[in-house]
N, C-alpha and C positions, 0 to 999 in steps of 0.2 A: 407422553405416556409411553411411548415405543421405546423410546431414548433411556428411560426411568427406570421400565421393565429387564431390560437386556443388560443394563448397568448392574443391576441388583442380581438377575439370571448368574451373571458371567464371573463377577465377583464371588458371589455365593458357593456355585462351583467349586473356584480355587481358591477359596479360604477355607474351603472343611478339609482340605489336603489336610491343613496342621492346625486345625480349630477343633475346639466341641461345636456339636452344632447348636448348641444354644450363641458361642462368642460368633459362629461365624454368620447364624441368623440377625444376630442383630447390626453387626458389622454389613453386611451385605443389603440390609434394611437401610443406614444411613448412607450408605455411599448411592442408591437406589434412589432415596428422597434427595439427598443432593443434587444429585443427576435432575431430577424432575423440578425441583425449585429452581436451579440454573437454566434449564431451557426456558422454564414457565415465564419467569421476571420477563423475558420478552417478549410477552404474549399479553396475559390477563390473569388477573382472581382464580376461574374455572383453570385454566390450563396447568397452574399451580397444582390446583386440590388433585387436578386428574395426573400431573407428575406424582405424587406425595402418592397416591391409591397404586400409581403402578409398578413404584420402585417399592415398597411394602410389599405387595403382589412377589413381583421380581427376585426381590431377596430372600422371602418365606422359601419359593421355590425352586432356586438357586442351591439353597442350605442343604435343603432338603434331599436334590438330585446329588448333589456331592457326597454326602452322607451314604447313598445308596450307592452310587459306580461306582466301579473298580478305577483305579489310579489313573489310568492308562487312557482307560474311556473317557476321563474327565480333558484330557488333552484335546484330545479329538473333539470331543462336543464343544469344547471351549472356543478351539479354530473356527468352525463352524458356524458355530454362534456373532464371534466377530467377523465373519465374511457377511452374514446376515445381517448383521448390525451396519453395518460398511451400507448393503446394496439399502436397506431401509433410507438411513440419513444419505443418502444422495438422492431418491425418491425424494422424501421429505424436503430438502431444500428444493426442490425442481419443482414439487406441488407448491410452494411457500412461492416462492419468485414466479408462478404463473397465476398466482391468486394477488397477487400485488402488481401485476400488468408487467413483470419488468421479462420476463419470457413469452412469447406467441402460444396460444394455446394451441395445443396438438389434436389435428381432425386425425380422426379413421374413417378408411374408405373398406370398404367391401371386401376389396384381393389382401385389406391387411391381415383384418379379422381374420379372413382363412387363412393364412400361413401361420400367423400367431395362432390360429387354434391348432393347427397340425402341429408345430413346434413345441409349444409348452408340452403336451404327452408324449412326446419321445422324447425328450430333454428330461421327464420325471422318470418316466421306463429304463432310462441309461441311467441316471443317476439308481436307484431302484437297484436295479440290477451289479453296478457296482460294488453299492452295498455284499448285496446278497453273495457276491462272488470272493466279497475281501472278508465276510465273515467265516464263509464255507473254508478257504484257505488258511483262515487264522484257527478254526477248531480242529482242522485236520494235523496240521502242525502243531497242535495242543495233544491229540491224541498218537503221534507218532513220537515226540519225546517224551509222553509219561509210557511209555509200551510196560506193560509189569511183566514180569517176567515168573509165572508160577511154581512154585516151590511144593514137591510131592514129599509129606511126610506121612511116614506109617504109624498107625494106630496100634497103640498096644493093648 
C-alpha cells in the first residue's frame, strides 16, 4: 500500500504539469494500481486489494495536488516525496527480512529510547525551520523584484 500510494502521489504530481486532471487522474490511478498488484503478487489476495485501494488513493491525490501547485512547487514536493519513498522501501524491506528470520530482530535499551527521543524533535525543528527560512527568502525576493513603482496623475 506505501509502494501503491506514493507511486500514484508522485506520478499524479508530474503528469498534471501537461495533463487535464481528469487524463492525469486516471493515468496516475493505473500506474498506482500497478505499483500495488506488482508488490502484492508477492505477498497475498489482501495485500493485492490493499495495493489496488492505495494507488487509487495515491493517484486521486497526486492529480489533484498537481492541479493545485504552482510548477515549481511541484518539483520540490516531487523530490521529497522520492527521498520519502527511498527511506519507506528500505524500512519496508528491513521489516520484511526481519519477519522472515533472515535479519536479527533489533532490541532497544533505555539510553536509546532517549537519544531517539531528543533527536527526532530537533531533527523536525531544523527541518521546520528550514522550511520556514527558505520560504521567508523566497517571498521577500518575490516582493523586491515586483517593487511597483507609483505613477502620480492629476485629476482633471
Amino acid at each position: 500500500m506505501i509502494i501503491a500510494s506514493m507511486a500514484g502521489l508522485i506520478s499524479g504530481m508530474i503528469l498534471a504539469i501537461n495533463q487535464s486532471y481528469t487524463i492525469s487522474s486516471l493515468l496516475a490511478m493505473i500506474i498506482g494500481i500497478g505499483a500495488g498488484v506488482i508488490i502484492g503478487i508477492l505477498f497475498n489476495t489482501m495485500t493485492i486489494l490493499e495495493g489496488i485501494m492505495g494507488g487509487v488513493m495515491g493517484g486521486l491525490m497526486g492529480a489533484m495536488m498537481g492541479e493545485m501547485l504552482p510548477i515549481n512547487s511541484i518539483f520540490i514536493l516531487s523530490f521529497a516525496l522520492i527521498m520519502i519513498t527511498i527511506l519507506l522501501f528500505f524500512l519496508l524491506t528491513r521489516m520484511v527480512k526481519q519477519e522472515a528470520g533472515i535479519l536479527k530482530q533489533f532490541k532497544v535499551n533505555g539510553s536509546q529510547i532517549k537519544k531517539l527521543s531528543i533527536l527526532i524533535p530537533c531533527v523536525t525543528v531544523a527541518i521546520f525551520m528550514a522550511i520556514i527560512v527558505g520560504s521567508f527568502y523566497e517571498s521577500n525576493n518575490t516582493l523586491n523584484s515586483h517593487h511597483i513603482h507609483p505613477t502620480h496623475h492629476k485629476s482633471e
